[in-house]
LOTORDREN-462908 format. One record per residue (C-alpha): residue number from 1; residue in one letter; z, x, y. Coordinates in Angstrom, 2 decimals, always signed. Example, Ala and Ser with C-alpha at 12.3 -4.5 7.8 and 13.67 -1.06 7.14 Angstrom:
BEGIN
nr, rest, up, east, north
1, A, +7.80, +12.30, -4.50
2, S, +7.14, +13.67, -1.06
//
This chain:
BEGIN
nr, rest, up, east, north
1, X, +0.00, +0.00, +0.00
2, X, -1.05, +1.54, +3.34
3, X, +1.85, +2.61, +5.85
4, X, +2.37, -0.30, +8.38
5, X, +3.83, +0.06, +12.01
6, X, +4.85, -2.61, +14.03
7, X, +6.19, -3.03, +17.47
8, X, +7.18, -5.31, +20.24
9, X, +4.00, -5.29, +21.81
10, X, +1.86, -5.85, +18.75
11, X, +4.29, -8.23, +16.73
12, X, +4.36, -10.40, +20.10
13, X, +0.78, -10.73, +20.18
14, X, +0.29, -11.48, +16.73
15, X, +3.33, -14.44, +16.67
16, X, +0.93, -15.80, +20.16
17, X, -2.17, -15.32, +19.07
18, X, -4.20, -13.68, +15.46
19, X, -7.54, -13.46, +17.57
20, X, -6.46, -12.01, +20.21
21, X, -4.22, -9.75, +18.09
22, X, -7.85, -9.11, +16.16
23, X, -9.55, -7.84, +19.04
24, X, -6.87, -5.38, +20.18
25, X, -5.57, -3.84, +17.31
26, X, -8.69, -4.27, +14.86
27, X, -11.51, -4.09, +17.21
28, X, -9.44, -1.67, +19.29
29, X, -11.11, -3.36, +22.58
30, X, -9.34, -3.06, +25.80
31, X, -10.81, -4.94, +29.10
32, X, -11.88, -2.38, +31.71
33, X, -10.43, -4.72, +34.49
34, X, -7.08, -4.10, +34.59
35, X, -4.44, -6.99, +35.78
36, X, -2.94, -6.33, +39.24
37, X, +0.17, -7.73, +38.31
38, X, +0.52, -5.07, +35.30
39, X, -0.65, -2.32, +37.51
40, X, +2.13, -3.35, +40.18
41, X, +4.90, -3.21, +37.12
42, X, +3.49, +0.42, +35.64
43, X, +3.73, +1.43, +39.16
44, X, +7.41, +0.23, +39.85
45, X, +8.39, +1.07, +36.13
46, X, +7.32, +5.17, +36.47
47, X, +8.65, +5.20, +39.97
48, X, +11.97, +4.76, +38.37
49, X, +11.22, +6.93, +35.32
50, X, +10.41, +9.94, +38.11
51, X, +13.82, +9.09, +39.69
52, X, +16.43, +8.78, +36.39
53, X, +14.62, +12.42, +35.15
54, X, +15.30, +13.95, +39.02
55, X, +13.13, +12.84, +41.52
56, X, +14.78, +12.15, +45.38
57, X, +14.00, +8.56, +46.57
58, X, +11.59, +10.37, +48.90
59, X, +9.45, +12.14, +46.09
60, X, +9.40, +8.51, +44.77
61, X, +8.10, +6.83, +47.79
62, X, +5.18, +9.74, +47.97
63, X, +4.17, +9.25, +44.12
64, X, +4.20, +5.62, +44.94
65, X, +1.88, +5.74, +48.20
66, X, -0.17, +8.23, +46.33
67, X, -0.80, +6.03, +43.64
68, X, -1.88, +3.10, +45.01
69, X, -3.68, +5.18, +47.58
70, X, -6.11, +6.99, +44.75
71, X, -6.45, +3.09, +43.56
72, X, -7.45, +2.20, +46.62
73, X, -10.16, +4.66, +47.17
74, X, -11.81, +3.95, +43.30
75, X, -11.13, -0.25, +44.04
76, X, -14.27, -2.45, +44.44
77, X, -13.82, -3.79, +47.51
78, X, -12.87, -7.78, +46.97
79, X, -9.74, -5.83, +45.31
80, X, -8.88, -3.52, +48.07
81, X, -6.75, -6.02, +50.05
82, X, -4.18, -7.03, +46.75
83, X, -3.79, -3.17, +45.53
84, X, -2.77, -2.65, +49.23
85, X, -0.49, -5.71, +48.87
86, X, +0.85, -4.28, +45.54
87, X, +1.52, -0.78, +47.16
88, X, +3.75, -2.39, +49.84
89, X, +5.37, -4.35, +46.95
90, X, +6.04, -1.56, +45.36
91, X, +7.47, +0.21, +48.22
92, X, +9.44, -1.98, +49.59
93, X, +10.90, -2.80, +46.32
94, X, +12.02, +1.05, +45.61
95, X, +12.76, +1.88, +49.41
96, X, +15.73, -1.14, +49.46
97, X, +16.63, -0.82, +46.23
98, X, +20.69, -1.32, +46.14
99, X, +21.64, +0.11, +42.63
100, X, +20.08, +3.77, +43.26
101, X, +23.71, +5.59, +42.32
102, X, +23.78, +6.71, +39.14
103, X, +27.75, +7.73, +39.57
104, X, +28.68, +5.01, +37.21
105, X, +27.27, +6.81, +34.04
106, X, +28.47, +9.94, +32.22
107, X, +25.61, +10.81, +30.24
108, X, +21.50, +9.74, +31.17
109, X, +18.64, +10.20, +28.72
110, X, +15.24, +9.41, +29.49
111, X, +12.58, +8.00, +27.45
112, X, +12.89, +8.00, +24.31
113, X, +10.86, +7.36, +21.66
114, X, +11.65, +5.30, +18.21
115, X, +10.27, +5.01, +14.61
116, X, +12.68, +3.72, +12.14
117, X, +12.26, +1.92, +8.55
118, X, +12.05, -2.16, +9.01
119, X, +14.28, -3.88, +6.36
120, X, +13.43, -3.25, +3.03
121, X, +9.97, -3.72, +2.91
122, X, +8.53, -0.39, +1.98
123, X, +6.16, +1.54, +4.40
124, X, +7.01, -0.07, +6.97
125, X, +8.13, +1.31, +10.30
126, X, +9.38, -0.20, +13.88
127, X, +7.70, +1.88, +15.82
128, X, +8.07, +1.99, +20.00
129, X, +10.48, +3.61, +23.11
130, X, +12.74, +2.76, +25.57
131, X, +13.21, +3.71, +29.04
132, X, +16.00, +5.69, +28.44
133, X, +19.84, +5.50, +27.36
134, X, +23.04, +5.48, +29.17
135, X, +26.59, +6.21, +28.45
136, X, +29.13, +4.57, +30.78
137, X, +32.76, +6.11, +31.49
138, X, +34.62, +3.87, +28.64
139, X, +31.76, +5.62, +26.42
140, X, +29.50, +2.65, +25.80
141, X, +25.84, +3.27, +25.16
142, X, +23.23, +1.15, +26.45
143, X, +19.46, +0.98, +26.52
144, X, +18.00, +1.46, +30.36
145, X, +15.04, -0.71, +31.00
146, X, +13.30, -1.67, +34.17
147, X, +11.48, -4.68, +34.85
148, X, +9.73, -6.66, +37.62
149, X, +9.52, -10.47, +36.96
150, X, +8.42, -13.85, +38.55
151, X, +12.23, -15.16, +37.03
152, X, +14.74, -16.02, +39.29
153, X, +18.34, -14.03, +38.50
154, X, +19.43, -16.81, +36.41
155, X, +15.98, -17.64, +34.56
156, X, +16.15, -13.36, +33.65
157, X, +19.14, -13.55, +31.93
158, X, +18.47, -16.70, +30.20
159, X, +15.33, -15.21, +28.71
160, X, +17.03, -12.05, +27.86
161, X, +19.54, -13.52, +25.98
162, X, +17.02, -14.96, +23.69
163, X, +14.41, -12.09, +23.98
164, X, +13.10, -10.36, +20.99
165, X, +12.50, -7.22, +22.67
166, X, +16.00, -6.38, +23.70
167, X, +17.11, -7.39, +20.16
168, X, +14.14, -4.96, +18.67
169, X, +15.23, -2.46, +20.76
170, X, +18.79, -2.60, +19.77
171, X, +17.88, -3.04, +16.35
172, X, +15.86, +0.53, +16.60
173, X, +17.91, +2.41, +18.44
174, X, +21.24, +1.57, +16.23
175, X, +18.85, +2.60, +13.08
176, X, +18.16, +5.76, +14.73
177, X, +21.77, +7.27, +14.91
178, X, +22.68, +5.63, +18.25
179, X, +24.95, +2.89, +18.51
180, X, +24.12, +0.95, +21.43
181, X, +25.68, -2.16, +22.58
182, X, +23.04, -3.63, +24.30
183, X, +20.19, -3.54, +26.75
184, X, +21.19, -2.38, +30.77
185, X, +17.93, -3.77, +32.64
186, X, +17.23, -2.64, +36.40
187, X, +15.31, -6.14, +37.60
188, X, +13.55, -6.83, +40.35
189, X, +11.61, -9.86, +41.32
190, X, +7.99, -10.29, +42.74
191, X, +7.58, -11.47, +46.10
192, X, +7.59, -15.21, +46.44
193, X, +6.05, -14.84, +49.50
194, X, +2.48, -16.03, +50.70
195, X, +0.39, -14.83, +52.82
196, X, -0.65, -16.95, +55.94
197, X, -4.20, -18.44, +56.71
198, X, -3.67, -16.36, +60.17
199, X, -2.20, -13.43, +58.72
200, X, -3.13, -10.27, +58.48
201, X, -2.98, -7.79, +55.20
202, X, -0.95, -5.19, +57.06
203, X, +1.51, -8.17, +59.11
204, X, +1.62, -10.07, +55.23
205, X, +2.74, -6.05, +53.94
206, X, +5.27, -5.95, +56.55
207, X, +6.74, -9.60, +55.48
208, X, +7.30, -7.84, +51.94
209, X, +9.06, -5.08, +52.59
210, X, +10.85, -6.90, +55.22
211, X, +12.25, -9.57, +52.92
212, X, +13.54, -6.99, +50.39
213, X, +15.50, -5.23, +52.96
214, X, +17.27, -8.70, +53.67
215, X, +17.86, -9.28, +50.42
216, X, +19.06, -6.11, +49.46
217, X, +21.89, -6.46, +51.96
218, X, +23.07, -9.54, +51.19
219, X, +26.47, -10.12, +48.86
220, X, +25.46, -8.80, +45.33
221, X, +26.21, -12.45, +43.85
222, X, +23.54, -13.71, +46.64
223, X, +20.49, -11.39, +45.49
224, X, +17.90, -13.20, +44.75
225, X, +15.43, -10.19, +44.22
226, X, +17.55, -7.18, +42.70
227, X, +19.51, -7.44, +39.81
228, X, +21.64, -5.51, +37.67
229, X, +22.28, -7.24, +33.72
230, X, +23.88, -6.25, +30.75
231, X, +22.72, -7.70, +27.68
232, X, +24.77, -7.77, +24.69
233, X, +23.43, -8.31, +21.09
234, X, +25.77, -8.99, +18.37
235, X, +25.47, -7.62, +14.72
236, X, +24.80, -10.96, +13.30
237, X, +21.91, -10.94, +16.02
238, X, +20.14, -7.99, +14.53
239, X, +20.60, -9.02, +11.21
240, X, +18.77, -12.33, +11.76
241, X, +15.88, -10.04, +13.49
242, X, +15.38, -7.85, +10.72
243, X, +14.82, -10.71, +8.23
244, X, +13.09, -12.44, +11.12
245, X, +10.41, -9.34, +11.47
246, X, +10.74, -9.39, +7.31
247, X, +8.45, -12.60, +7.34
248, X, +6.01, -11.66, +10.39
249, X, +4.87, -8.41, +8.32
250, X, +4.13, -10.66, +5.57
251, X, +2.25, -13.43, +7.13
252, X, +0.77, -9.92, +9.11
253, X, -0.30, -8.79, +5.48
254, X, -1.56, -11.93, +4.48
255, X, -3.25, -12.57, +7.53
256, X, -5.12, -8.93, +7.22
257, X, -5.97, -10.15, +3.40
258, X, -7.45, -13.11, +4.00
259, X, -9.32, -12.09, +7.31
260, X, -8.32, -15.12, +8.78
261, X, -7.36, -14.41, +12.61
262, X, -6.32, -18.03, +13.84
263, X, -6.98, -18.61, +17.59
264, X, -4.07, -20.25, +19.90
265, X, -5.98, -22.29, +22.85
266, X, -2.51, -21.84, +24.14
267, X, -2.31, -18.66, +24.99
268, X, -5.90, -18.64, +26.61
269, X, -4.62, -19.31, +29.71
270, X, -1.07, -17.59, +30.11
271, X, +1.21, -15.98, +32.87
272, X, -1.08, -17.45, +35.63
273, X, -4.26, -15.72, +34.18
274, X, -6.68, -15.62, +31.38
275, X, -6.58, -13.71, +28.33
276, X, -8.70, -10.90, +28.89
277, X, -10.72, -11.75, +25.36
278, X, -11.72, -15.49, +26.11
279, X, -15.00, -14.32, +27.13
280, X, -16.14, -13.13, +23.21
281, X, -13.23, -15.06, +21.94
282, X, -16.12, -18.28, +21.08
283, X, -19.03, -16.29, +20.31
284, X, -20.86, -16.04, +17.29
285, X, -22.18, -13.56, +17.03
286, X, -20.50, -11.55, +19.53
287, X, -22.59, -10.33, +22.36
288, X, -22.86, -6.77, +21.93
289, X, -23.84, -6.78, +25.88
290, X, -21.18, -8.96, +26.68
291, X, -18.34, -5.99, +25.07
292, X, -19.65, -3.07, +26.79
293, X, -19.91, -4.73, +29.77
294, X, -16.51, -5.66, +29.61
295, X, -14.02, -3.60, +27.37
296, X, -13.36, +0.13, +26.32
297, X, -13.38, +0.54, +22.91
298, X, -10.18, +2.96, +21.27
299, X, -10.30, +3.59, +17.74
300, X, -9.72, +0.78, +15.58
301, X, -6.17, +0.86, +13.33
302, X, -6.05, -0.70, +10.30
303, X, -2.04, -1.78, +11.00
304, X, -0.36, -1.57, +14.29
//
């Protein structure tokens, strides 16, 4: 039986949708566009990795004007204005961020990566990596993950109590010699903002960094775009996620047997966009055209 890997990213998509699962992992297809809500959260996300490994705030601010400043100069120009929108974004959400001391912690590892035996099902491996780890002064460990999100404070923490990634990642890390308690996740929401009819990109940029700064100084238990959260998963939790991850890799097995990728109409349209594959999704044959018009191809893996 051939070695199987499996991880957050790849289980997800397969539980939402086999097709699109198909074309990603098993087609190895990856849409040239990329989303400029995922580049805004790579941005934020590395911005922080540069910081917990050493960077000043400064050095942070210049990787993150640099960044979206090289994007800039390669973007077609109906793209331009939101990259520039997503650079202020970014900015303004490092420049007022309130929970930049890292006093509170005796020990800070950065990213690290994971590949631990799932269960008992042989060849099989939980493969992934986390931001980093922390050790607080009372010697609890915790995993360090950052995330931007369209959640209110309280919608976060009510999807993170239920969240399969924060359990996987608990799950891996214990397996791996280090006893975490839970997940620590650095949060900050996107803008709510819009901008005006009358209003220009650089006045609408402004507006963004200028609500961050209010928020950031308000009470800590009146944030509405910064958060702190601890996230706690029991034993019994992890146990019910490894028998839980048990029955995906079968029906993943089967699935892969059979070559019979299901397609979830569902998940065609999802967080406020289209999936990226819905335009070979309903094609037969596929358009040969159509795929290097709009996807790099990586190499195809058998299992991911």
């Amino acid at each position: 039986m051939p070695q199987l890997e499996v991880s957050h990213s790849s289980s997800s998509m397969f539980r939402g949708c086999g097709k699109k699962y198909y074309w990603y992992y098993l087609e190895g297809l990856r849409p040239k566009k990329k989303s400029l809500a995922l580049s805004l959260g790579r941005a934020v996300h590395d911005a922080f990795e540069k910081y917990y490994k050493g960077a000043s705030s400064s050095d942070v601010v210049s990787y993150l004007t640099q960044t979206f400043d090289e994007d800039i100069a390669k973007a077609d120009a109906q793209d331009v204005e939101g990259i520039e929108i997503n650079k202020w974004t970014a900015l303004g959400m490092w420049i007022h961020y309130p929970y930049k001391n890292l006093g509170g912690f005796s020990s800070i590892v950065p990213e690290k990566e994971f590949q631990v035996r799932l269960g008992k099902l042989r060849g099989v491996k939980l493969v992934g990596k986390v931001d980093g780890l922390l050790e607080d002064y009372s010697n609890k460990k915790w995993i360090r993950e950052v995330k931007t999100t369209g959640l209110s404070p309280r919608q976060f923490n009510g999807r993170m109590n239920t969240s399969s990634q924060a359990t996987g990642y608990v799950y891996a890390m214990n397996k791996a010699g280090h006893p975490v308690q839970g997940v620590m996740y650095d949060v900050i929401k996107r803008p709510l903002l819009r901008k005006r009819q009358t209003e220009s990109c650089s006045d609408f940029c402004d507006r963004i960094v200028e609500d961050y700064k209010i928020d950031a100084n308000a009470p800590q238990n009146l944030r509405k775009s910064y958060l702190r959260a601890f996230i706690y998963r029991s034993p019994y939790a992890l146990m019910e996620y490894e028998k839980d991850m048990e029955r995906l890799v079968k029906a993943l097995r089967h699935t892969y047997k059979k070559d019979n990728w299901y397609r979830n109409q569902d998940q065609c349209w999802n967080f406020n966009s289209l999936c990226p594959f819905e335009k070979i999704c309903w094609m037969d044959p596929v358009d040969k055209l159509t795929v290097n018009l709009y996807y790099d191809r990586e190499k195809p893996k058998r299992y991911c």
